[in-house]
N, C-alpha and C positions, 0 to 999 in steps of 0.2 A: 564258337557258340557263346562262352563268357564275355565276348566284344561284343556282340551282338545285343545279349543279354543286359550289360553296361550302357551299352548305347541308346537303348530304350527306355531304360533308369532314368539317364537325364532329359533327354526328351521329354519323357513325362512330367519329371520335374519342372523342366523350361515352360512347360505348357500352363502352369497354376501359376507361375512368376507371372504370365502377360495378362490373366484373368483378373488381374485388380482393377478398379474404375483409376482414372487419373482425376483425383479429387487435388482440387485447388485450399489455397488457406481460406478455411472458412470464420464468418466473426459471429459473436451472437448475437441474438434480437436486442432492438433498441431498448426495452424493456430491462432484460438482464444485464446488458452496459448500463445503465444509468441507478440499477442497484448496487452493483458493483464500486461508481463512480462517488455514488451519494457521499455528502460530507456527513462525519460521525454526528452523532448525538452529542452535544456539548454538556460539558462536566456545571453539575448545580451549587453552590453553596449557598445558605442563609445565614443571616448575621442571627446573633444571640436574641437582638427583640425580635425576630421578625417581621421586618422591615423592608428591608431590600435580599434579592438575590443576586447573586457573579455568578453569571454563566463563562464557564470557560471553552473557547474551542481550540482546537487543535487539526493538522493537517492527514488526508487520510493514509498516506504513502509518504515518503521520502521524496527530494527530490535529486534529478542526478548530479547536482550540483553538492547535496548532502553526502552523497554515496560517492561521490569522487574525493571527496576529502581524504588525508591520509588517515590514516589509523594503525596502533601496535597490535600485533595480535600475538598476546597469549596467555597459554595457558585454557583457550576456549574463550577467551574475553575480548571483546573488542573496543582498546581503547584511545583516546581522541588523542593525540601527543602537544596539543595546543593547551591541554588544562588539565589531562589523566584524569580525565569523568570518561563514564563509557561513552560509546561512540552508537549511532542509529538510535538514539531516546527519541522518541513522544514527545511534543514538549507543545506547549500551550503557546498560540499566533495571536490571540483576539481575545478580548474582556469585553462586556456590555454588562450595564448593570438594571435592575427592574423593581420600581418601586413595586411591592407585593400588595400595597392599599390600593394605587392608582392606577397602576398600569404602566406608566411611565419607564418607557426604554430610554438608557443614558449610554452613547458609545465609550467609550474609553478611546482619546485619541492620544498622541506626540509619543507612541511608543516608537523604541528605535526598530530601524530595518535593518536586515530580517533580524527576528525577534526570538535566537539563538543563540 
């Protein structure tokens, strides 16, 4: 009777296991990837007359080239062993500057590559 009993148990069980849909990797709408994707809002500053402004940008992720780098870890800190500054910062790619009277967009070129 408890064999029996058991035997039914899982059964039952086995039966809510095959009840799931076989759902594939699904991605999300093109919409929500390209909010996700969007490049940051770039950092403003103005000079003392206001004159010109530096827009600073920066990149929105790491790359795995960043993330593969070595690193010490500790203590909870992650640091670079190349210069012992932390390791995964933020760090500003591209400079433009903007005349605030004209209008006038200036790139900022001959910075080194990559810019890290």
């Amino acid at each position: 009777m408890k064999k029996t009993i058991l035997n039914l148990f899982f059964l039952a069980l086995s039966g809510s296991a095959f009840a799931q849909d076989a759902i594939s990797y699904q991605t999300p709408p093109q919409a929500i990837t390209d909010l996700l994707l969007a490049k940051p809002t770039p950092g403003v500053s103005i000079d003392s007359k206001a004159e010109w402004m530096l827009f600073s940008e920066r990149n929105s992720f790491p790359s795995i080239e960043e993330l593969a780098m070595p690193e010490y870890r500790i203590a909870g800190m992650r640091i670079n062993p190349n210069n012992y500054s932390p390791s995964r910062q933020t760090y500003i790619n591209n400079f433009s500057l903007k005349n605030i009277k004209t209008g006038k967009t200036l790139a900022v070129t001959g910075l080194p590559t990559p810019l890290y």
